[in-house]
Every structure is written in C-alpha cells, then in structure tokens.
C-alpha positions as a Python dict, from the first residue, in 0.01 Angstrom:
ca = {
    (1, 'X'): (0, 0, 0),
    (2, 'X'): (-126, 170, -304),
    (3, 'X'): (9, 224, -611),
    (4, 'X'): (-155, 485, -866),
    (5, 'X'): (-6, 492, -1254),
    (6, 'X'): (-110, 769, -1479),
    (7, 'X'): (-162, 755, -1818),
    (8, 'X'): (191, 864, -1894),
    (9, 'X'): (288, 594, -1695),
    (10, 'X'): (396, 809, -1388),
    (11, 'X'): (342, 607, -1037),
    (12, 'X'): (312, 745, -729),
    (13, 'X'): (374, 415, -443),
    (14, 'X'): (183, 523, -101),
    (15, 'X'): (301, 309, 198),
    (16, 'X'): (433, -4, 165),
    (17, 'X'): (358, -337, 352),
    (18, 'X'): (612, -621, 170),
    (19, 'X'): (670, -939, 391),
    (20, 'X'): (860, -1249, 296),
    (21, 'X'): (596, -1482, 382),
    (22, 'X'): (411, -1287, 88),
    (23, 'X'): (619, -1464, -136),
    (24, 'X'): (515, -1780, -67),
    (25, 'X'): (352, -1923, -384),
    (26, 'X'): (209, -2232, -242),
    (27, 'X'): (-11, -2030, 5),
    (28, 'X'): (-273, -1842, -201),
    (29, 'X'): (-385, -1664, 68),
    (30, 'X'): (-110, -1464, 59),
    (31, 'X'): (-14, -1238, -236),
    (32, 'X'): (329, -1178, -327),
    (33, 'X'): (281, -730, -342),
    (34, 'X'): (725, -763, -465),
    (35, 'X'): (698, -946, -759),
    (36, 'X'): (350, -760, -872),
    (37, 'X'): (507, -447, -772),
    (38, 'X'): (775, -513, -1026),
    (39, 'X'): (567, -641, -1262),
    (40, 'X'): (353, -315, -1252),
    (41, 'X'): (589, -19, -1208),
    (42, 'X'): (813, 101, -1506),
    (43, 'X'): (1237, 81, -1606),
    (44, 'X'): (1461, 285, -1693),
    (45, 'X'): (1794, 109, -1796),
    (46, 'X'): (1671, -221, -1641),
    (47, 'X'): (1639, -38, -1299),
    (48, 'X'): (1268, -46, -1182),
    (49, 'X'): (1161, 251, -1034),
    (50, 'X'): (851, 454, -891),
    (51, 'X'): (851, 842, -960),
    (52, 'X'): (699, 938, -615),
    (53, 'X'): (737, 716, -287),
    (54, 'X'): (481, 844, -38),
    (55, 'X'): (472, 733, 307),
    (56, 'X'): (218, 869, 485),
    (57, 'X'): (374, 744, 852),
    (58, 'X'): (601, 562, 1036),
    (59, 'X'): (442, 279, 1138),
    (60, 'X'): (570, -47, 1079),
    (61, 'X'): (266, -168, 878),
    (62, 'X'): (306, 133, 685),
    (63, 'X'): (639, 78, 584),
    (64, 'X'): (710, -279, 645),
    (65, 'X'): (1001, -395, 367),
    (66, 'X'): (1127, -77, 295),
    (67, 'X'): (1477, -123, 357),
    (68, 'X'): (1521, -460, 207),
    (69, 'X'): (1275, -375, -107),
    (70, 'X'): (1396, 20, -189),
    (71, 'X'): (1738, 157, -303),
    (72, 'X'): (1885, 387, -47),
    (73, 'X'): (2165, 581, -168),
    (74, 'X'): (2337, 771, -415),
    (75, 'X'): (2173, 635, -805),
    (76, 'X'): (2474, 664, -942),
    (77, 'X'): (2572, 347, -727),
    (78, 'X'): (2293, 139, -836),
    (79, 'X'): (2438, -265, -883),
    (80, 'X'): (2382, -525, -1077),
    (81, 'X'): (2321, -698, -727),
    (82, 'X'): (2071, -436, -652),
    (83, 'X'): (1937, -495, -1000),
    (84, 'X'): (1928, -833, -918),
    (85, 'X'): (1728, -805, -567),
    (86, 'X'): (1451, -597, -705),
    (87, 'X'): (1584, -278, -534),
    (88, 'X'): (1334, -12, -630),
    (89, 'X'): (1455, 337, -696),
    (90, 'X'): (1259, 637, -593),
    (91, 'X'): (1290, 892, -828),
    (92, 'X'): (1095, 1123, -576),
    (93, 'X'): (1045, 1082, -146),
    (94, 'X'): (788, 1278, -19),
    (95, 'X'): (916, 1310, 316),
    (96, 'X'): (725, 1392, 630),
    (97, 'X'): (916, 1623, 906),
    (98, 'X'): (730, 1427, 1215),
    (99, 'X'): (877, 1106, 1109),
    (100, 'X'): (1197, 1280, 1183),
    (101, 'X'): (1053, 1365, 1562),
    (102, 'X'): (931, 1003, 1627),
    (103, 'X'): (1096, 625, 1563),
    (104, 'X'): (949, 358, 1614),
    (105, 'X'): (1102, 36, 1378),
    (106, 'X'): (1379, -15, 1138),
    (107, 'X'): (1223, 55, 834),
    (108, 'X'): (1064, 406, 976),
    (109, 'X'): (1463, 496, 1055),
    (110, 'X'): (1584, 341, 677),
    (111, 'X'): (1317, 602, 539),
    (112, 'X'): (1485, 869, 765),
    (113, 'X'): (1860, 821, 669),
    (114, 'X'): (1752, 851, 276),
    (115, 'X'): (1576, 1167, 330),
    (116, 'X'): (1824, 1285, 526),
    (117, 'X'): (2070, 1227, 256),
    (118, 'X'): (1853, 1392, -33),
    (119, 'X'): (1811, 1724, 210),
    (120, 'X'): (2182, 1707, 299),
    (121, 'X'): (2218, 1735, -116),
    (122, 'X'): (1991, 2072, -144),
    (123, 'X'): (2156, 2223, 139),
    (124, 'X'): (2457, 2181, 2),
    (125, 'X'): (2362, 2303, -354),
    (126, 'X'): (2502, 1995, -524),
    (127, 'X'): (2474, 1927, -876),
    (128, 'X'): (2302, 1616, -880),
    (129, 'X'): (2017, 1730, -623),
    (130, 'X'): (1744, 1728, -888),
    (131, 'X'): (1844, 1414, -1075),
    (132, 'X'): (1639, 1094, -1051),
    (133, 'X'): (1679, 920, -713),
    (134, 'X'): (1778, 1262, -536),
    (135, 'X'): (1460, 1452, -556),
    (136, 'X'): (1273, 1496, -227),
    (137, 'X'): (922, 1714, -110),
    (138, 'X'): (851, 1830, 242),
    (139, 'X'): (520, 1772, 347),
    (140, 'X'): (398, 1981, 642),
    (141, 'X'): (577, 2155, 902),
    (142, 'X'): (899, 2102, 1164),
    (143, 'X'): (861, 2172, 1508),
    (144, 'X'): (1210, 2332, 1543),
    (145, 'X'): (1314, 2515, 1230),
    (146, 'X'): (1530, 2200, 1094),
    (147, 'X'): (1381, 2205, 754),
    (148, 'X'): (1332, 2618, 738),
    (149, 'X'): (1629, 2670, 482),
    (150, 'X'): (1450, 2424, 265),
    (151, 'X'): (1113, 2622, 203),
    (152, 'X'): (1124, 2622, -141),
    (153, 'X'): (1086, 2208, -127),
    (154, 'X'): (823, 2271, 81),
    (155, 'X'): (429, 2202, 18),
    (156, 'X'): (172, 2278, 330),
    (157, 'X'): (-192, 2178, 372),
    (158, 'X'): (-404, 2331, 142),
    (159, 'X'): (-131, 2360, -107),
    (160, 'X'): (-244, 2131, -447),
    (161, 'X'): (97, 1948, -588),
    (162, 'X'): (83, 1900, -978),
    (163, 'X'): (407, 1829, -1040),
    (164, 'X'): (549, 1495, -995),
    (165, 'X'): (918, 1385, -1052),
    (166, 'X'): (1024, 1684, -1185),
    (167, 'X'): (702, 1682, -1485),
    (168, 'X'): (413, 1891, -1426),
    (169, 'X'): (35, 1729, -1539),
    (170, 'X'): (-213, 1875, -1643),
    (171, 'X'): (-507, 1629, -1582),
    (172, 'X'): (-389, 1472, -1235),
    (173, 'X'): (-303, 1653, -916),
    (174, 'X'): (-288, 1631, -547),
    (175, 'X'): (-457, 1841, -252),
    (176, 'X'): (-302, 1800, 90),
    (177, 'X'): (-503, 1819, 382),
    (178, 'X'): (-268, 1751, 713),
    (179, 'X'): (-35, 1677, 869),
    (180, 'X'): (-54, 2031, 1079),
    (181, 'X'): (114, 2226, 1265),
    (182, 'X'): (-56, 2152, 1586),
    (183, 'X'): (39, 1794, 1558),
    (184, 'X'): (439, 1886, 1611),
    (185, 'X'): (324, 2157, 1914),
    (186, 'X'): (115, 1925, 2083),
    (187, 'X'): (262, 1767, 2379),
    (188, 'X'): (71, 1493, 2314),
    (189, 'X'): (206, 1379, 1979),
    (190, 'X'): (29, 1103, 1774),
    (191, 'X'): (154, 948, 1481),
    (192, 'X'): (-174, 853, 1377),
    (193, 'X'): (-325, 1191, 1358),
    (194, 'X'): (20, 1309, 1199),
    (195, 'X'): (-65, 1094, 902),
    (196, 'X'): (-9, 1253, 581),
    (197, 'X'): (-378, 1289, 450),
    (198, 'X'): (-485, 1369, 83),
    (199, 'X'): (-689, 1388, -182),
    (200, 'X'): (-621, 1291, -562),
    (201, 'X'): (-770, 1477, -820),
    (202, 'X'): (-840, 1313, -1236),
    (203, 'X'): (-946, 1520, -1460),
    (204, 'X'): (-1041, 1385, -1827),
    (205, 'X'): (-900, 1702, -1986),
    (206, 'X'): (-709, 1989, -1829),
    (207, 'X'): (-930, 2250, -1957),
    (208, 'X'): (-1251, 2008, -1749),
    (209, 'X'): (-1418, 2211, -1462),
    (210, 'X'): (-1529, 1887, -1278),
    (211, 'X'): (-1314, 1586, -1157),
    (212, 'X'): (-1344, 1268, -1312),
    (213, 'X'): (-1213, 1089, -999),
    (214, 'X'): (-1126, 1186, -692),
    (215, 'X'): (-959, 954, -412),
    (216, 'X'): (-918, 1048, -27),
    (217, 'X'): (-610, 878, 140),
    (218, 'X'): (-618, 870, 498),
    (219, 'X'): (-323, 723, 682),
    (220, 'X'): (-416, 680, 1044),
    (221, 'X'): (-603, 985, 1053),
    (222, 'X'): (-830, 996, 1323),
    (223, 'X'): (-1166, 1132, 1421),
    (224, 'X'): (-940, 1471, 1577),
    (225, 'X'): (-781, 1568, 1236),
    (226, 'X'): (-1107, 1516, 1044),
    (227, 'X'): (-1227, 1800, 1282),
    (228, 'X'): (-929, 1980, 1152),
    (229, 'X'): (-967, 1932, 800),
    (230, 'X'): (-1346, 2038, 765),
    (231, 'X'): (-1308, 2358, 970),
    (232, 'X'): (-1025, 2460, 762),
    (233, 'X'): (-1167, 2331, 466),
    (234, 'X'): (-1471, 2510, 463),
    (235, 'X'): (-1346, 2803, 621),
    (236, 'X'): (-1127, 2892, 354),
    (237, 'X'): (-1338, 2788, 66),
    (238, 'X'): (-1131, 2470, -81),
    (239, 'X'): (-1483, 2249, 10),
    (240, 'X'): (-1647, 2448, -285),
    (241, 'X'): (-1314, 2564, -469),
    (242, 'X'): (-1103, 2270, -504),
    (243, 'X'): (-1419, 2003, -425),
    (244, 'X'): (-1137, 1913, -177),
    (245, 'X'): (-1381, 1724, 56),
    (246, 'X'): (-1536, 1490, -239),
    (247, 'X'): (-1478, 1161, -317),
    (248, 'X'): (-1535, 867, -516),
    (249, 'X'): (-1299, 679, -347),
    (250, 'X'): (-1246, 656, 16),
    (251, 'X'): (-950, 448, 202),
    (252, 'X'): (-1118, 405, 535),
    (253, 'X'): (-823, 575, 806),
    (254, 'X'): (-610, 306, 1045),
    (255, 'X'): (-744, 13, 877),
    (256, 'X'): (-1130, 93, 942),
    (257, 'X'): (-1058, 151, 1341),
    (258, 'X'): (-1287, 328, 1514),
    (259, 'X'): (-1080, 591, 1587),
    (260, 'X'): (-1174, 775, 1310),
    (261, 'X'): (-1556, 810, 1474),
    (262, 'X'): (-1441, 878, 1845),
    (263, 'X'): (-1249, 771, 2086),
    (264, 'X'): (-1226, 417, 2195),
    (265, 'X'): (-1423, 419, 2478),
    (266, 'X'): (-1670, 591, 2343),
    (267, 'X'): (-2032, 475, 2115),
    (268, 'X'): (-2128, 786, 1950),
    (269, 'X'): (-2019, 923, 1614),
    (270, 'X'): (-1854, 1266, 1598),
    (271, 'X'): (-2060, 1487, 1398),
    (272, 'X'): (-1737, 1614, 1214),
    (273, 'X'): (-1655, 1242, 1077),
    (274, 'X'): (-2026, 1177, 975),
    (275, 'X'): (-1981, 1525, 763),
    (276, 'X'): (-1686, 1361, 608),
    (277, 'X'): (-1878, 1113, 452),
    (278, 'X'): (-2120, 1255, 304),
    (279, 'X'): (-1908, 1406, 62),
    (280, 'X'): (-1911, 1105, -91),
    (281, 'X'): (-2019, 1143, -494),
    (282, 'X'): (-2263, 870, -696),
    (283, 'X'): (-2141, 509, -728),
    (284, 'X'): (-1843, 613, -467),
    (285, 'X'): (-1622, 289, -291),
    (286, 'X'): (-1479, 268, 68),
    (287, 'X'): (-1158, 53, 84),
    (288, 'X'): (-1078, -107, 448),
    (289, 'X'): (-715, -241, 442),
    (290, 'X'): (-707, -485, 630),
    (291, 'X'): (-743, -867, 786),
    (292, 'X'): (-1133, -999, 730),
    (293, 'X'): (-1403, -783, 933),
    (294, 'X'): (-1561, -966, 1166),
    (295, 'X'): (-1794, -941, 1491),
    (296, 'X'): (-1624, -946, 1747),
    (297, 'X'): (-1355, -666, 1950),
    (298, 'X'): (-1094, -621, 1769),
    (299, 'X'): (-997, -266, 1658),
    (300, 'X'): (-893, -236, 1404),
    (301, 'X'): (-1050, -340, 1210),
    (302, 'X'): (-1368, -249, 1357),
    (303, 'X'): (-1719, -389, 1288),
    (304, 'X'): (-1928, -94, 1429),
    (305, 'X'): (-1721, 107, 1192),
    (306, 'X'): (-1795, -79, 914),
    (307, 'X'): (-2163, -55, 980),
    (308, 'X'): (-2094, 309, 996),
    (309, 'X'): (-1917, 334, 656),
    (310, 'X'): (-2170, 132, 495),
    (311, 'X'): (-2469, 390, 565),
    (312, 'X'): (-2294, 619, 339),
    (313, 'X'): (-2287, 379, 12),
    (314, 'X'): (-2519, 231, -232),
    (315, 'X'): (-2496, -128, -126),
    (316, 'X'): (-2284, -356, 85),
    (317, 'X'): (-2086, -406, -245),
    (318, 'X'): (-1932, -54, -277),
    (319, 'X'): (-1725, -169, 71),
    (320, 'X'): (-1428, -346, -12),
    (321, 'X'): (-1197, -524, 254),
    (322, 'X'): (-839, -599, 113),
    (323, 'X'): (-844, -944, 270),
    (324, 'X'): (-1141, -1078, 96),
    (325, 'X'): (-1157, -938, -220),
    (326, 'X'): (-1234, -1128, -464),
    (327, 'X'): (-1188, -1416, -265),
    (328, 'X'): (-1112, -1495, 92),
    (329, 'X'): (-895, -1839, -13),
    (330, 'X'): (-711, -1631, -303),
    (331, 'X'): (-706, -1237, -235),
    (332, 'X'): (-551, -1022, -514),
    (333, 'X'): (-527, -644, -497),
    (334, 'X'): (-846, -424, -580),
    (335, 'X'): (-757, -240, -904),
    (336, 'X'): (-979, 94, -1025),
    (337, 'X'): (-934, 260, -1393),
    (338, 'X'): (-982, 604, -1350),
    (339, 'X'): (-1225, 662, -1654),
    (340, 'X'): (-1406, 1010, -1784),
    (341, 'X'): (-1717, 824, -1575),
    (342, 'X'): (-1517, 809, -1264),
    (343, 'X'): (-1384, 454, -1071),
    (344, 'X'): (-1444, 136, -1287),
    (345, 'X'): (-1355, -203, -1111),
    (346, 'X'): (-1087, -348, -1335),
    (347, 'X'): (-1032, -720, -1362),
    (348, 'X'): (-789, -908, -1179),
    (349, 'X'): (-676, -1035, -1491),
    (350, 'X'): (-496, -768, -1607),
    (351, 'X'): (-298, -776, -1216),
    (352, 'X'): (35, -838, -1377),
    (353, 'X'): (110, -524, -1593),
    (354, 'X'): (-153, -368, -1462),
    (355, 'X'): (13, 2, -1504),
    (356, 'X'): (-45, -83, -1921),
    (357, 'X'): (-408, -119, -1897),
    (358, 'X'): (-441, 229, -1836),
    (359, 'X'): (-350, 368, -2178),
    (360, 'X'): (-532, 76, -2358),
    (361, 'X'): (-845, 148, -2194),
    (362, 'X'): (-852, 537, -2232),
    (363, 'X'): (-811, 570, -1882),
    (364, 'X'): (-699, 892, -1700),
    (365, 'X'): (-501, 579, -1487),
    (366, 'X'): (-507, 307, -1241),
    (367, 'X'): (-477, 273, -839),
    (368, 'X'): (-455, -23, -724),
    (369, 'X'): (-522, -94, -325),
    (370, 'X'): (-396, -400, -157),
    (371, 'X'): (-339, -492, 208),
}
C-alpha cells in the first residue's frame, strides 16, 4: 500500500494490505500500517478520511483489510462506533470495471458492493452523489455496456486526471496507462495484467515545463501490458508529450515477479520491458514490495528480477525491498518528499504525521511505500 499526501494535504491511498497480526507491538518485525495510517491521513469532524482510495486489483494482498478498516455506506451514517474502530472514509473510489467481472476474496466483493452503491447514486441523479463519501471514477472500460450511461465519470488510458475529490491541482496530476480494453475481450482474462497502471506527475509550479517527480505504479502488470503501454505510448506521442514513460520512481509490478520480464518458464528478457526501464531519470529508485529477496525459487519475489532491475540504477542502494528497509529486525515504511530536485529519502522519524512534513519542508508532497 501507498499512500501519497500533497501539499494541500490531499491523499490519494493505493491498495491496501492491513492484517491484525500487524498490530502486534511486541513483534517489531511487523509494522502496524492502521494506526500509522491514522496517524498520517487527515479529519474532518473527527472522521479520518482519504480523498481518493485507489485499488489497482482485486487481489487479496491488494486489498487485504478493506472491509474491516474502510467505511462502506451512506456518510451520513457514519458512528461514533465507526469513529471509534478507525473506519476510514473515502471521500473518492476509483473503481475498476474488471473487478466487477472477476471475485476472488471478501474484501475484493466489500470493494464491489460500495461502488456499486456510489454508481447506483449517479444513475439515479441523487442529490448527495457528489458529496464526500459518494464520489466515484471509472477507470477503463466494461466488457458489456454496464457502466455506458456513466461516461461522463469515466477516465480511459491516456486520459491525465487532475482533479481529485472534487478540487482540481495545478502542480500534481495523474496519467493512466491500462487497464485496456483487450483485457475484458480476451478470453483469457488476467487480473494481473488488468491492473490499474499509472504514472504520477509533481510539478514545482504549474506554469513548470518539466516534472519534478514522477512515480510509475504498477499493480500486477506484467511483461504483456508493458508491450501495450509502449506501443501506444509512443505511437501517439504521450512518451515525448506527457514524459508519460519517465520515472524517478518505479514500484517494481507483482511484487518484483518475473512476470513482468517473460513468462515463467522462460530466461530471456522481453525487449519491451527492458525499454521500460530505461526511462528511468538521474538518481531514480525501484521499490519491490515485498517479503526479503533471496536466492532461491520463489516468485515472487524474484531474484533474477532483481538482478534485472538493478542494471538500470546507480547502485544497489537505489533498490529498496519493503521488508528490509531500514532494517530487517524493525521495518518501517519507505517515505519520499517530493522536492523541486525530485525524490528525497525522508527520515523515519517523521513516520507518525508524516503527511505534515510535506508543507514544512517545501515539498510538492510525500508517498510513502510499505509492504
């Protein structure tokens, strides 16, 4: 899960992974992502809330703890006992249509229902569709026309999102690459390569011509949709336009599995994900989230892939693996201020009200990364 604050204070949650073993304070291997999560996210009325959830698929690592941790339902009905739980309120969903064609876990079908309930609200023109908690975007396409009447909530890839939670900005903004259309024809449908896939964009100023930062998030995205998203980035122009294909920061897809190279069963890397990453800009990261990378067969992680990833970076440094950083025995989440000079590493001091540092730093923001 990832959480990115602006400097207005606007967060945008991607995924979420929150177990109740987290919470276990004598165990300092584990980090307890609820209570930092609250402790980094803003109120409003003594109801914590995120502006935009975004999950970018349905599986359960993906969106483990949703339904216990996130208010479903109308806002209006918000409880002191959900107060009292920690139930976080999503101002915004960004809402998938081939979640709707695949379920898989609990949590996946929890997302579902409360989508289903903000789209049941536009269709029927109600008053309260646009109000805090209601507010919902379609990302992508839907295989049979269930979504068509809803167009105008609608963004596709290629389409860049600037508006967030009903507020437009003018320094941060969003690029969508997949899912496509071919995912929901195929008749061999993937979740993985369904993944929502994106890139953020920081400027320092709106009138800037270059990015200060800019982030790829990958799902499960595999070696297949990468092949998608050059050709159709290059082919219409957004590699040179929109420097959609650049990044500073790089969230290695399915946990640093080899899938995004080639197929299991096979050694060589795809030309197509090699291009990928050399688009990566001076001083630029790769994230891995996931359990310690080690030698051996498990995938993911992968250990050939991290070998891969690493002939792209400056050192062995600029690869960082959720479990291990900063320490195996006492992992905390890896935190970047978005600055004019790009990605700083922030201190894991400043974990608990992390979303303040932003603005006291001069920060375009923060995203912090955790397994």
């Amino acid at each position: 899960m990832s959480l990115i604050t602006l400097e207005d204070k606007t967060t945008l949650l991607v995924d979420c992974n929150i177990t109740v073993v987290s919470q276990d304070e004598a165990d300092k291997t584990r980090f307890d992502a609820k209570k930092d999560l609250l402790e980094s996210i803003q109120y409003r009325d003594r109801n914590p809330y995120v502006d935009v959830f975004i999950l970018t698929h349905g599986d359960k690592d993906h969106c483990q703890g949703f339904k216990e941790n996130f208010y479903q339902g109308d806002p209006k009905l918000y409880s002191q006992k959900d107060r009292d739980e920690g139930l976080i309120i999503m101002d915004a969903m960004w809402f998938s249509p081939m979640i709707a064609e695949q379920f898989s876990n609990p949590n996946e079908d929890a997302h579902q229902q409360e989508a289903e309930r903000r789209l049941k609200l536009h269709r029927e023109k109600s008053l309260e569709k646009d109000n805090p908690g209601n507010r919902i975007r379609i990302i992508g396409y839907d295989i049979n026309g269930e979504y068509e009447d809803l167009d105008d909530l609608r963004s596709k890839p290629g389409d860049v999102v600037a508006r967030f939670n009903d507020k437009d900005q003018d320094n941060f903004s969003i690029f969508i690459h997949a899912p496509f259309k071919v995912h929901l024809d195929s008749e061999e449908k993937n979740r993985n390569c369904a993944s929502i896939v994106f890139q953020v964009r920081f400027k320092q100023y709106s009138w800037s011509s270059d990015f200060s930062c800019l982030a790829i998030f990958a799902g499960d995205s595999d070696h297949q949709t990468w092949g998608e998203i050059i050709e159709r980035t290059v082919r219409f122009g957004n590699d040179e336009d929109e420097k959609a294909l650049d990044w500073d920061l790089f969230l290695a897809p399915h946990h640093c599995s080899w899938t995004f190279f080639n197929d299991t069963d096979k050694d060589e890397v795809v030309e197509t994900s090699a291009q990928a990453l050399t688009y990566a800009r001076k001083g630029s990261f790769i994230i891995a989230s996931c359990k310690k990378i080690v030698k051996d067969e498990d995938n993911p992680p992968h250990y050939d892939a991290k070998k891969e990833y690493l002939k792209y970076l400056e050192s062995k440094e600029k690869f960082l693996n959720t479990d291990i950083e900063p320490s195996e025995s006492e992992p905390k989440p890896i935190i970047f201020d978005i600055t004019s000079n790009g990605p700083a590493r922030a201190s894991n001091k400043t974990i608990s009200g992390s979303s303040t540092s932003a603005g006291g730093t001069g920060a375009a923001g923060t995203i912090i990364s955790q397994g």
